[in-house]
Every structure is written in C-alpha cells, then in structure tokens.
C-alpha positions as CSV (number, residue, x, y, z in Angstrom):
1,X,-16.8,-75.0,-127.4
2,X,-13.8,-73.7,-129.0
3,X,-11.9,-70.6,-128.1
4,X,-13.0,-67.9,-130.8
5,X,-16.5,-69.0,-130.2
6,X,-16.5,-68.5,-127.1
7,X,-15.3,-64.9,-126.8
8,X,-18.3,-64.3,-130.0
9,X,-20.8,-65.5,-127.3
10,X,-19.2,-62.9,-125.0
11,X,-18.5,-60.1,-127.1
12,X,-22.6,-60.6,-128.0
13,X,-23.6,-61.1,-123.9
14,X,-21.6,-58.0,-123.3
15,X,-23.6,-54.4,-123.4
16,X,-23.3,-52.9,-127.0
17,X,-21.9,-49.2,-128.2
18,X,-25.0,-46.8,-129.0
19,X,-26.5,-47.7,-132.0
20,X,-25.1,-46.4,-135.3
21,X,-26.3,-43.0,-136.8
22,X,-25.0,-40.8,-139.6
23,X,-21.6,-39.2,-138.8
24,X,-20.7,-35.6,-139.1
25,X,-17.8,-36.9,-141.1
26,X,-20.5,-38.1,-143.2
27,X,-21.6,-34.5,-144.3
28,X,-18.1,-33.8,-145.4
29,X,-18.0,-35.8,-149.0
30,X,-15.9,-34.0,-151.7
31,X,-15.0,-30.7,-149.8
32,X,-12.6,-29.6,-147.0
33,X,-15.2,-29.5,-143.8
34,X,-14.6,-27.7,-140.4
35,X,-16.2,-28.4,-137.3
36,X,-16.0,-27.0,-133.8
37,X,-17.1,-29.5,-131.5
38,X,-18.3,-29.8,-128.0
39,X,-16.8,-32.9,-126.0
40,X,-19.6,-34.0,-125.3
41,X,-20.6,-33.7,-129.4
42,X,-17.0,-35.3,-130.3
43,X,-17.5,-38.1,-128.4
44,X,-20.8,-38.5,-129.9
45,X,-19.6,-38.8,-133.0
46,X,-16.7,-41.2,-132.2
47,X,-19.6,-43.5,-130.9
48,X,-21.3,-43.7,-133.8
49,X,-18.6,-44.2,-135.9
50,X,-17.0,-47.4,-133.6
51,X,-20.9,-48.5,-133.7
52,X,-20.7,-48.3,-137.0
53,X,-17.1,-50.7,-136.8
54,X,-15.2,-47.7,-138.7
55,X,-12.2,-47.7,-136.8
56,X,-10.1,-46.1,-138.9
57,X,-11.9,-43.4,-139.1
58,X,-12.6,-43.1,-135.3
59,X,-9.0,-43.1,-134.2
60,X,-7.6,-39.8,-134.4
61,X,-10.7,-38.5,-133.0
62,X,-10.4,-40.5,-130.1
63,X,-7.0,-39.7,-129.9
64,X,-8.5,-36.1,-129.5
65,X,-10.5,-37.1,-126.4
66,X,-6.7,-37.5,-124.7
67,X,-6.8,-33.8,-124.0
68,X,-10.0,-33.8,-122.4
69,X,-9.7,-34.5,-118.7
70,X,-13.3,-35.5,-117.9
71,X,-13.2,-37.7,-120.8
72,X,-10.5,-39.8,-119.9
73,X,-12.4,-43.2,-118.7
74,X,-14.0,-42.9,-122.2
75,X,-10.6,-42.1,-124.3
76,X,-9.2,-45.2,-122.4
77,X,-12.0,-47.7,-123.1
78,X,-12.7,-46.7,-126.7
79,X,-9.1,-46.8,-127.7
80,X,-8.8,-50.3,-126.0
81,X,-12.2,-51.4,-127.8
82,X,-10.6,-50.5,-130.8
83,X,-7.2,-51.8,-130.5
84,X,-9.1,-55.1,-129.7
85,X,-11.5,-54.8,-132.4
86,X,-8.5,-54.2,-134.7
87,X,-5.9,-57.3,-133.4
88,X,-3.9,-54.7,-131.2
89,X,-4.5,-57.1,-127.6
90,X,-1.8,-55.7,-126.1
91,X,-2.5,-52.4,-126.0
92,X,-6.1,-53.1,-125.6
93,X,-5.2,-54.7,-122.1
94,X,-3.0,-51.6,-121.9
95,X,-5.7,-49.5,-121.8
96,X,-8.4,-51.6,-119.5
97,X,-6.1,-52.1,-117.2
98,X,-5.7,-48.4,-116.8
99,X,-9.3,-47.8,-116.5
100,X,-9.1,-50.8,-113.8
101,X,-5.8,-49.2,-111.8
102,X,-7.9,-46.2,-111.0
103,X,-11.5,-48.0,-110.7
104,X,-11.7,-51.8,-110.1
105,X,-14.8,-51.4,-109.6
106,X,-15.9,-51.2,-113.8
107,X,-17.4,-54.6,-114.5
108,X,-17.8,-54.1,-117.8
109,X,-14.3,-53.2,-118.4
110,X,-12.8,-56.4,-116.4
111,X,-14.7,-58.5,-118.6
112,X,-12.8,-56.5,-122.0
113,X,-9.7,-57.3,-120.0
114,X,-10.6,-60.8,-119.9
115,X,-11.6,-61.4,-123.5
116,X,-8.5,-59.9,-124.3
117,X,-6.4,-61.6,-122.2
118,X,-8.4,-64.9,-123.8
119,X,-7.6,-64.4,-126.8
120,X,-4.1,-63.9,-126.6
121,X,-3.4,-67.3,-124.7
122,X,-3.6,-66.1,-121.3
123,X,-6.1,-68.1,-120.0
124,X,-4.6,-67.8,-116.1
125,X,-4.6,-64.2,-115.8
126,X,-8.3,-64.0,-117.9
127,X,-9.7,-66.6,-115.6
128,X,-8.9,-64.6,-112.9
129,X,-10.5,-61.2,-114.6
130,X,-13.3,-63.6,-115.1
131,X,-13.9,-64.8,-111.8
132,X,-14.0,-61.6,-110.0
133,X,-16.1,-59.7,-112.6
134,X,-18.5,-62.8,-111.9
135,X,-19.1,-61.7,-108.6
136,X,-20.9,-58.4,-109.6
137,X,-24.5,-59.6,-108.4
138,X,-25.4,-56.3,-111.0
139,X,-25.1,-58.8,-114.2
140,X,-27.5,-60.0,-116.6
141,X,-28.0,-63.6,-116.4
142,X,-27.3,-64.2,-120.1
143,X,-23.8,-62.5,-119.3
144,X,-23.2,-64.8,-116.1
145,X,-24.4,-67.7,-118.5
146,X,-21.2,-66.6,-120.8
147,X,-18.8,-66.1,-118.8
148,X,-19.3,-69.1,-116.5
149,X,-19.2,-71.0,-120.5
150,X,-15.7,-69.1,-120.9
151,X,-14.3,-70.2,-117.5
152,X,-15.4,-74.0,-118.8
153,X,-13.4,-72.9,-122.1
154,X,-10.6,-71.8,-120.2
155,X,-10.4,-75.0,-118.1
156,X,-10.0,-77.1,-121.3
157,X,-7.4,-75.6,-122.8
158,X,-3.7,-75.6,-122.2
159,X,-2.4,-72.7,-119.4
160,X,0.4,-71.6,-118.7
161,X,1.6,-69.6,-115.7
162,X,4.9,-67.4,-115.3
163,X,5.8,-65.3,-111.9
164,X,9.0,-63.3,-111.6
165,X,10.4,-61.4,-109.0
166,X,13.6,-59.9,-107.5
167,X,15.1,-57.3,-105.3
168,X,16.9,-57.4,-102.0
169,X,15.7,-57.8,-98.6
170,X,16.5,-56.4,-95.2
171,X,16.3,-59.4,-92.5
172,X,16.5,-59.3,-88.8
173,X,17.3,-62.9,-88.3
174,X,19.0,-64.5,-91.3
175,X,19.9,-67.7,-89.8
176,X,16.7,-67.9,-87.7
177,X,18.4,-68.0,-84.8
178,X,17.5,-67.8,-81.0
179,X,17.3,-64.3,-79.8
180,X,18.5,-65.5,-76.2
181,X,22.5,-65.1,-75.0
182,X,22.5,-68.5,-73.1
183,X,20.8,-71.9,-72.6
184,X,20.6,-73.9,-69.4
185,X,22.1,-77.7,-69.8
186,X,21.3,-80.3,-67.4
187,X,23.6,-82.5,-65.7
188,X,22.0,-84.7,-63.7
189,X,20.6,-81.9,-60.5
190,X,22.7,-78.9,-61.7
191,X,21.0,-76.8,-64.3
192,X,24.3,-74.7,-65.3
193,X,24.0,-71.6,-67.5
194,X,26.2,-71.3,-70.6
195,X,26.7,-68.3,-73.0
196,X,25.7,-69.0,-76.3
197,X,28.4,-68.3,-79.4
198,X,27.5,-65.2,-81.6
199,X,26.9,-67.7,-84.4
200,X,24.1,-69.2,-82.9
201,X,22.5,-66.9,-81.8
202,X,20.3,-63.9,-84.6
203,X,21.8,-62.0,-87.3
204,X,20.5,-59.3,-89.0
205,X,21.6,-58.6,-92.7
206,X,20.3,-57.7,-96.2
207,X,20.3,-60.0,-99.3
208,X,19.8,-60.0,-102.6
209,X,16.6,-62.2,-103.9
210,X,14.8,-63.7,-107.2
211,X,12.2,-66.0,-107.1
212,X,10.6,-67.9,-109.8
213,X,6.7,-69.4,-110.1
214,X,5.5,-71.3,-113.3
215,X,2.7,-74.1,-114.3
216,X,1.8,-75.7,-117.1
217,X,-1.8,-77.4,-117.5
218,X,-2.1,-79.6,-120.7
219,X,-5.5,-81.0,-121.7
220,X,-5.2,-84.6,-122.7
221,X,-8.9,-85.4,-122.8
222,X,-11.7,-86.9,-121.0
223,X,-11.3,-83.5,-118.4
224,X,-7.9,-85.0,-117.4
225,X,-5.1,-82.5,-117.7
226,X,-1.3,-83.4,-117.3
227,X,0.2,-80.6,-114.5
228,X,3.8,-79.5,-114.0
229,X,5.4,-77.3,-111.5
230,X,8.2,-75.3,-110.6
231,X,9.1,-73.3,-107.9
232,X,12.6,-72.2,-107.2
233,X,14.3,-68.9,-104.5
234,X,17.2,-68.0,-103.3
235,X,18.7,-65.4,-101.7
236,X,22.4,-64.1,-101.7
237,X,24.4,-62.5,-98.7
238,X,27.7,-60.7,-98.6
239,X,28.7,-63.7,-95.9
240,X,28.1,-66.5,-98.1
241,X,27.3,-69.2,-94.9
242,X,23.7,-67.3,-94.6
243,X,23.1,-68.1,-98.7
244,X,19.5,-69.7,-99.0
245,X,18.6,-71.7,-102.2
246,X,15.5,-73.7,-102.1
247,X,13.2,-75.4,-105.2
248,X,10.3,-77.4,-106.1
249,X,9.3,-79.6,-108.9
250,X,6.1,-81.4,-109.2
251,X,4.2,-83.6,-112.2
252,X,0.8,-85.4,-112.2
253,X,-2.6,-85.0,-113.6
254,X,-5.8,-83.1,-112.5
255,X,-9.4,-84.6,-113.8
256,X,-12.4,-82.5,-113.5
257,X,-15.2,-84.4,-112.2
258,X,-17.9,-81.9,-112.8
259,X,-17.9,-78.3,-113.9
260,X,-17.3,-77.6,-110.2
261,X,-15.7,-79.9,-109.0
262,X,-11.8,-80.7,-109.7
263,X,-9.1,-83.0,-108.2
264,X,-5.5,-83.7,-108.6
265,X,-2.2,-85.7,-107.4
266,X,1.4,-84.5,-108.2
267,X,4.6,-86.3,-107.5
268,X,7.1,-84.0,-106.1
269,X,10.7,-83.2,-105.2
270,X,12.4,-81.1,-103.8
271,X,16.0,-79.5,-101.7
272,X,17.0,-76.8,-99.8
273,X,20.6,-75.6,-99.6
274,X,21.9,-73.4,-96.7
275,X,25.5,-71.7,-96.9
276,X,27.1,-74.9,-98.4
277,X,25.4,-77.5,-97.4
278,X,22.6,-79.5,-98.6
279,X,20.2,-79.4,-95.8
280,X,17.1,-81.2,-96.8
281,X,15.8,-83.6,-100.2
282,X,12.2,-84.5,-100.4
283,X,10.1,-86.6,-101.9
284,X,6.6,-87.5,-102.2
285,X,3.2,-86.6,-103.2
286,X,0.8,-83.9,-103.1
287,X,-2.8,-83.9,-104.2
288,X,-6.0,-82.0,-103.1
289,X,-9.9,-81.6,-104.3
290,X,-11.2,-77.8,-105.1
291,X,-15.0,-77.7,-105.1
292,X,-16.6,-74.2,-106.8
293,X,-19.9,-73.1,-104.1
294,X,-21.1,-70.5,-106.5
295,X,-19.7,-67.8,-108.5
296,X,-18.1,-66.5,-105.7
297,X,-16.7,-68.6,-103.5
298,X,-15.1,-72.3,-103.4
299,X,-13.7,-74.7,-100.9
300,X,-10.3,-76.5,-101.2
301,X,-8.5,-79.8,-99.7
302,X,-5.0,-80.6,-100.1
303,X,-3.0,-83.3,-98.5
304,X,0.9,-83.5,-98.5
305,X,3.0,-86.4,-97.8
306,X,7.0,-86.7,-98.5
307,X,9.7,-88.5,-97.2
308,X,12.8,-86.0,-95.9
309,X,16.2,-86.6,-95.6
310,X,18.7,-84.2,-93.7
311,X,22.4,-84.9,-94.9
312,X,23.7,-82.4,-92.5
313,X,21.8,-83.9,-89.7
314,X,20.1,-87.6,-90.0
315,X,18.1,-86.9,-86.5
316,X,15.8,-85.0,-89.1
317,X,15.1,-88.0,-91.7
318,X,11.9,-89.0,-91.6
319,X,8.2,-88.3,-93.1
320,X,6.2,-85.3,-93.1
321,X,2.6,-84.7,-93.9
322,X,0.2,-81.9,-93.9
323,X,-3.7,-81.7,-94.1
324,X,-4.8,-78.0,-95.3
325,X,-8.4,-77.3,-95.8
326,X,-9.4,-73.6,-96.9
327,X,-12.2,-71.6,-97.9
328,X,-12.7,-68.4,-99.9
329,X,-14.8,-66.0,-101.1
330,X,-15.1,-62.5,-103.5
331,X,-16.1,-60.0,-101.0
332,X,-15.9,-57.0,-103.3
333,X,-15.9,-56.7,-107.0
334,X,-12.1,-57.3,-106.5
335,X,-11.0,-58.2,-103.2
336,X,-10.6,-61.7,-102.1
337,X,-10.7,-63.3,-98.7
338,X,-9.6,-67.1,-97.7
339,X,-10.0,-68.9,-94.1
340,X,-8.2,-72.4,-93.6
341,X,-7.0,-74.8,-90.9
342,X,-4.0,-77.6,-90.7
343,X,-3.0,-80.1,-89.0
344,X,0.5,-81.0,-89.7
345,X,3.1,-84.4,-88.6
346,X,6.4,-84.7,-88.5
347,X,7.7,-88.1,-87.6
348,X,11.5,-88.2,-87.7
349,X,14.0,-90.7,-86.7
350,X,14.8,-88.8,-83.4
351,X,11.4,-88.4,-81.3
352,X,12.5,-84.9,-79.7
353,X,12.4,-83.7,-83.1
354,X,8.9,-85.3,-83.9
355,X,5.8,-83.1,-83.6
356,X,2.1,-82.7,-84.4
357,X,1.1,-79.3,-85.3
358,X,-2.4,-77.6,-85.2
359,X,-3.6,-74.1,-86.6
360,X,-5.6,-71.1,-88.8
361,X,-4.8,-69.4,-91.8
362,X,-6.2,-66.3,-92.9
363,X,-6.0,-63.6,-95.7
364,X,-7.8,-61.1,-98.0
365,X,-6.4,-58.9,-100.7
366,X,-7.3,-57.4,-104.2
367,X,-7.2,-54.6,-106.3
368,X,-7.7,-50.9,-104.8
369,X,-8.0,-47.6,-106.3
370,X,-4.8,-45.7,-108.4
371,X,-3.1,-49.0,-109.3
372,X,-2.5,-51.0,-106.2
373,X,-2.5,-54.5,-105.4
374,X,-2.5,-55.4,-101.2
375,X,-2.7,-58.8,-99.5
376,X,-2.3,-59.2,-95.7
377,X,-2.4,-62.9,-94.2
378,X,-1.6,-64.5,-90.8
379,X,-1.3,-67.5,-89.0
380,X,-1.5,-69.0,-85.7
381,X,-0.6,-72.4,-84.5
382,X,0.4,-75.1,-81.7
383,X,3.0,-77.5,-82.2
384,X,3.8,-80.3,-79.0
385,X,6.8,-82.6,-79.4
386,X,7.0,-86.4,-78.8
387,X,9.4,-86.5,-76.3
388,X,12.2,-84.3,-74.5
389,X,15.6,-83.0,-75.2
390,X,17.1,-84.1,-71.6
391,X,19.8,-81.9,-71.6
392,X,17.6,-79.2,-71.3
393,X,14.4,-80.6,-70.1
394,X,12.8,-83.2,-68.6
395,X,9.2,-82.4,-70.6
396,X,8.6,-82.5,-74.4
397,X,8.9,-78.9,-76.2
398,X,5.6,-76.7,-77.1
399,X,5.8,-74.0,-78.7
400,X,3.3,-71.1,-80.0
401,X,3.7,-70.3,-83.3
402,X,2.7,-66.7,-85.2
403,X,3.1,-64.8,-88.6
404,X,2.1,-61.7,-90.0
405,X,2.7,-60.8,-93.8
406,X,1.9,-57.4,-96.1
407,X,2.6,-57.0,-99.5
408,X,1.9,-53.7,-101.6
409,X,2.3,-53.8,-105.4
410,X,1.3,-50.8,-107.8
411,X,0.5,-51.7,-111.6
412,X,0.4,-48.1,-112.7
413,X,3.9,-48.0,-112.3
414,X,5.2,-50.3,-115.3
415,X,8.7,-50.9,-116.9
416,X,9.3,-53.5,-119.2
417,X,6.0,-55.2,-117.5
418,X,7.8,-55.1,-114.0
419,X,5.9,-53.6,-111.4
420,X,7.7,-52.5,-108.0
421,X,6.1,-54.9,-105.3
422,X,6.7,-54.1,-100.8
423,X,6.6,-56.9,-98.4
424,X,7.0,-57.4,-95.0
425,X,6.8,-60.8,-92.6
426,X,7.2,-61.1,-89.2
427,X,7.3,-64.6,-87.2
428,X,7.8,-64.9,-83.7
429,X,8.0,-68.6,-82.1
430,X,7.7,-68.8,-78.0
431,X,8.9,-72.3,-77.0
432,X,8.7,-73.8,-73.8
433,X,12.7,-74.1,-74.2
434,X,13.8,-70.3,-75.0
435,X,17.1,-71.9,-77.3
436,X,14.2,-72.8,-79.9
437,X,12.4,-69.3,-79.4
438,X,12.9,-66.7,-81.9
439,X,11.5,-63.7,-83.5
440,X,12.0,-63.1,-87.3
441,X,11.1,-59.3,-89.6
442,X,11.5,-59.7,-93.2
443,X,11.4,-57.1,-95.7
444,X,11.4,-57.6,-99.6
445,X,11.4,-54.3,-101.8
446,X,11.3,-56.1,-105.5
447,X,10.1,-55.6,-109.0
448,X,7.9,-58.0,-110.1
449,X,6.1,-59.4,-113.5
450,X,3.3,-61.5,-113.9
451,X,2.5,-63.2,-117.0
C-alpha cells in the first residue's frame, strides 16, 4: 500500500465532522447580511461549512473562534483540519500539537498529528504519534485496523531521523576522577599512604555542549532495509585538557521477518578523544531482534561486540561485548515505560583491567500536561575484576555501580523549532579500592530540535 492510500484509509477510519447542512452564509446571496451569533451558533456554522469541504469560506470564521476562550480546543483543531485539508502540513502539526501540549490525552487529535506528519515525510516522528495513539483501548477496531496498516506503510518506506541539541553544562567531576585525597601502595608488608596530586583527583567545571543524533532507513526490498548511523558529542572547557569529543558511525541492514517481528546487524566504528589525546578506536558489530507483543508493548535484544584499542594506554586493548535485553510498554495514552538487564565483558590485554558486569535498567517518560516532555531512568549494576592490582591489593576489584538521570523539555516554548530541554545525572561508583571510587552530577540546560 502506497503512502497517499494509506492516509485515505485513515482519514475514512477516523470520526467524521457533523454532517453538512445549509449555512447561514447561505441565506445571504446578493445582499449585504448581518448576523449576531452565539459561540455556540458560530461554531455551528463553521462545522457545517468544513463538512461541507468549503474552506475558504470557513476560515475567517474560525479565525473568529480565536477570541473565544472556551472555544479554544475547537479554534485549534478546526484551523489545523483545515490547513491539512488545504496542503498547509505545517501549520496543521502547529496546531495539533498545541491541542496535544495542553491535553495528550486527545486520541483523535494524535492521530491528525500523525497523518500530518505522514504526509510530509516524517515517518519517525508519525510512527511514534501512531504508536501511542494505538494504545487508547477506547478505539474502533476498523481505526486500530488502519493505523496498525499505516505503521506497516511507515516501515516500508525510507525514514529519516535528525536530533539536535546544545547548551552548556555544569559538572562536578569533569575528569571523573576519584573523590579521595590519597591511596595506600603496597610494598611488600608496609601499606604506606600517599597524597594524591590535585589532577587526579575530581574537578568541578562547566562546559559548553552539542550533540548530534541522525538515521537513515532505506527500503531496498524483500522487507530488507539498508541502516546508517551517526552519533557524534562533545563538550568544550575553558581548560582545554578536560575537552571531550566522542562519535559513532554504523551501516548494515535490518529485514523484517514478520509484521512484528524485525532484526538487524550494523558494522560500527567509533573514537573518543580526551584533552588531546586519542583515547579509544573501536570496531565491530552490533545487531539486535525487536519483537512487537501487541499494540502496546514490545520486547528487544541487542548484542554488541567490538574490538578496542587505547593509544594512550595499550593495558586497555582488547574486546568488549554487551548483551542488553529490554522490555516496554505504553502505560498511558502517552507515557512510556521500559525494564532491561545486561550482562557486559571486558577482556583486555591486562587482566586487572578485565571485568564481567551484571545489572537493571529502568525508565518511563512521555508527554504531560501544558507542553512538557519528562523521562527519568536508572541503573544498577555489579562489576568483579579478573585479577588484582598488587600495588594496592592482594584481591581483584568490585565495585557497585549506580545512575540516576532527569530530563524536562517543554514544546510550548518554540523558536526556530528549538525547544529548551533540563537534565540532570548523577553516578556514584563504590569500589573495593577507594582510588577507583567516585561520585559524578551532571547538569545540561540546552535547546533542543527534533526532526
């Protein structure tokens, strides 16, 4: 099925405008006619008159219904059905997603949003819409029928995805340093004390950030689709030895095995740079299974494998590998929430730095009233160590490891399509050697676009 037939099925699924009737304006045919209207009479008559597809007609008296305060939702959708009706998309997502900023709750609106979005080639961001208007348990079948048809639509055509962000961000450990002043060294029977140089041990500071997020998903037939990736950060301090630059690339191909049921494998590469120096290059594969339940909720696999090497210290060269498994769910007509375990290895040349890791993951977020967008995750894990670091122990290192993360974003505030964005994370690591512990807040106050 091809895209415009696809939103026809929809736009025919979806609840129609009352049915046409004769218009006042109708009674007004060769002579100047006055009317003094009731709202609920005017918007009566701009009904019928978008029933009756006479949109040029019903515009400035929708435009009235602006100045009517209880009247708003309606002012919003009508001039959004309109401007959809009429080729205007972008002010017809304009004005749904207004009706959505102050109630996330209107199905029927998230599902104008969607067709809009649809038609104008954003098939990511009208998925999405999609999916959690899906989850209203209040829908006809013949509209769950249709959308579940445009999500298959969607998943056959080419998508694109686009993430922009920047700011600057307050950090109380930019080097993620130990918080302790010394560290005992063995030698031999003596375990002697020694102070720690300020540069090992935490800073604090504030830097200056943009990040970048995009994908590209072509369909080349068969339900295989060629994938490309790109990830990229960094951040900037006045002290250039704390700069952070980090990206990702990644190419492969995803084949959908059923209408549910989709896997994929990627090559990847990728480096991090510290200060001046080149501290890691990676490469390798990633690839993963996602599995849709129901119209709510879905399961996901993905495996990890690359091959590291550390210029600035060869001790760290080795492999690294990662087993994630995650589950999530539409709680609410827009609020998300995911559940996942790992299991992570890192075997590098130097054992004392080799270490299986264990743990959860956890997170919900979505949409809330007047605008705003929140997510809060966590995690919690175990990591043990193959073997010891003698100068400072005779047993392997353990350590605990926890994070926090909030982020608070508010669509109704909009320039240029940026959107001002909060975050916070805080990490804390408690290791059986207290040179390894640390404890990490970071703060990110940034505008952000999503396309």
């Amino acid at each position: 099925m091809h895209k415009p037939a696809a939103l026809a099925l929809l736009a025919t699924a979806l609840a129609p405008l009352p049915a046409a009737a004769q218009a006042l304006i109708d009674q007004c045919v060769a002579h100047t006619c006055k009317a003094r209207l009731s709202p609920g009479e005017l918007l009566d008559e701009v009904q019928k008159l978008v029933s009756a597809k006479r949109y040029a007609e019903a515009k400035p008296m929708v435009e009235a219904l602006a100045g009517i305060p209880q009247l708003t939702f309606h002012y919003r959708f009508l001039t959004g059905y309109i401007a959809e009706q009429t080729g205007d998309l972008p002010r017809a997502v304009e004005m749904f997603r207004a009706i959505l900023v102050n109630d996330p709750k209107q199905t029927r609106v998230r599902l104008e949003l969607a067709r809009a979005l649809f038609a104008m080639g954003q098939t990511q961001s009208a998925d999405r819409e999609f999916r959690l208007a899906e989850a209203d348990r209040d829908l006809p079948p013949d509209v769950l029928r249709t959308i579940r048809l445009a999500r298959n639509v969607i998943r056959s055509k080419r998508a694109w995805t686009l993430n922009i962000d920047g700011g600057f961000a307050p950090d109380t450990n930019i080097n993620n340093a130990t918080g302790a002043d010394s560290v005992t060294v063995l030698f031999g029977p003596l375990a002697i004390p020694l102070a720690l140089s300020p540069d090992a041990r935490a800073r604090s500071g504030t830097g200056h950030f943009a990040t970048i997020e995009s994908g590209l998903k072509l369909p080349v037939g068969g339900g295989v689709s060629i994938l490309g990736d790109l990830d990229a950060s960094k951040t900037v301090y006045s002290d250039s030895r704390f700069n952070d630059f980090s990206y990702e690339i990644a190419g492969g191909a995803e084949v959908a095995l059923s209408q549910t049921l989709r896997v994929r494998m990627q090559a990847v590469g990728a480096d991090r740079v510290f200060g001046q120096h080149l501290i890691t290059r990676q490469f390798g594969v990633k690839g993963g299974a996602e599995i849709d339940l129901d119209s709510a909720s879905r399961v996901g696999v993905q495996l990890d494998i690359r091959h590291t090497a550390s210029p600035f210290d060869n001790n760290y060269n080795g492999w690294q590998s990662g087993l994630y498994a995650t589950y999530e769910r539409v709680v609410a007509r827009s609020i998300v929430a995911s559940g996942g375990v790992f299991v992570r290895r890192d075997s590098f040349r130097a054992a004392p730095y080799s270490s299986v890791e264990v743990g959860l993951l956890t997170g919900i977020g979505g949409e809330l009233p007047a605008g705003f967008n929140v997510a809060f995750g966590g995690s919690l894990s175990r990591a043990l160590y193959d073997a010891p670091i003698t100068i400072f122990s005779p047993d392997p290192r353990h350590d605990w490891r926890y994070s926090l993360r909030a982020t608070v974003g508010n669509r109704a505030f909009n320039w240029k399509g940026f959107s001002p964005t909060i975050g916070v994370t805080w990490s804390r690591m408690d290791s059986t050697l207290p040179l390894y512990a640390n404890n990490r807040t970071r703060f990110r106050f940034a505008i952000a676009r999503y396309f």
